[in-house]
N, C-alpha and C positions, 0 to 999 in steps of 0.2 A: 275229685279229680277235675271234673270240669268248672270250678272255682277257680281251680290254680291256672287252668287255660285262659280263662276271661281276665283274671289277673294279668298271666305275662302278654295278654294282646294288649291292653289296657295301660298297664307300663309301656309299651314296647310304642305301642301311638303317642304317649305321651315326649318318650325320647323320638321320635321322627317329628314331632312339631316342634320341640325347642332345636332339635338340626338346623330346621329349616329355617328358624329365627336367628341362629347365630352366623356368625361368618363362615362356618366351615361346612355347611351346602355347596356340592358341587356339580349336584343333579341337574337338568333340566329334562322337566318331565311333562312338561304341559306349553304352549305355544305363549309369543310373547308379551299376547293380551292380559296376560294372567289367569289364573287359576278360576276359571268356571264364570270369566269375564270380568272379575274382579282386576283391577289396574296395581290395587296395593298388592296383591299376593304375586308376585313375579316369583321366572321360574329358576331367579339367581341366589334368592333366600338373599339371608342377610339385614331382615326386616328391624334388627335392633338399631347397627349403626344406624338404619335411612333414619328413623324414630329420632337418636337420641344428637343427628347431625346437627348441627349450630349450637348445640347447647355444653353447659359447662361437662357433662357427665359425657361424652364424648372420648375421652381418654379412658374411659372405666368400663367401656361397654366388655368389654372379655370378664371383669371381674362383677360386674350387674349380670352379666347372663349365668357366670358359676353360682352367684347367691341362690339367682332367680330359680334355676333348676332343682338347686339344694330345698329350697322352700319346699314348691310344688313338689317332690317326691317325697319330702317329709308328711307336709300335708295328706298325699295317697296313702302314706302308708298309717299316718294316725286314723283315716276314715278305713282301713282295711281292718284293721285291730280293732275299730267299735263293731265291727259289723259281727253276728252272730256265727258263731263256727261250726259243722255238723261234724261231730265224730265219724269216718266212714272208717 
């Protein structure tokens, strides 16, 4: 049972960082030096467009952030399946 808790926190941070990275952050939750004074972590999100601004990939940021997400949770979930399972 408490597997399945560390999992869905674990998942569930993982979807609050890619929010954060995409355009549809709408929080601001931290002042506007950024995040623990950090300049790049602002507290508008949106950290892809600033990334992929001047360049060709610019028009594709909404369909790089869907890959990107799709990856990374496939990823979690292939490292959750090798990981050893306890009958409770």
């Amino acid at each position: 049972m408490m597997r399945r808790w560390i999992t869905l926190a674990l998942i569930a941070s993982i979807t609050l960082i890619f929010f954060y990275v995409s355009r549809f952050w709408y929080l601001n939750l931290w002042p506007r030096q950024g995040l623990f004074g950090i300049e790049g972590l602002r507290p508008q999100g949106g950290l892809l467009a600033r990334w992929l601004r001047g360049t060709d990939a610019a028009p594709y940021e909404l369909l790089i952030w869907a890959i990107g997400f799709f990856a990374v949770l496939s990823i979690a979930q292939k490292i959750y399946d090798r990981l050893p399972h306890r009958d409770d």
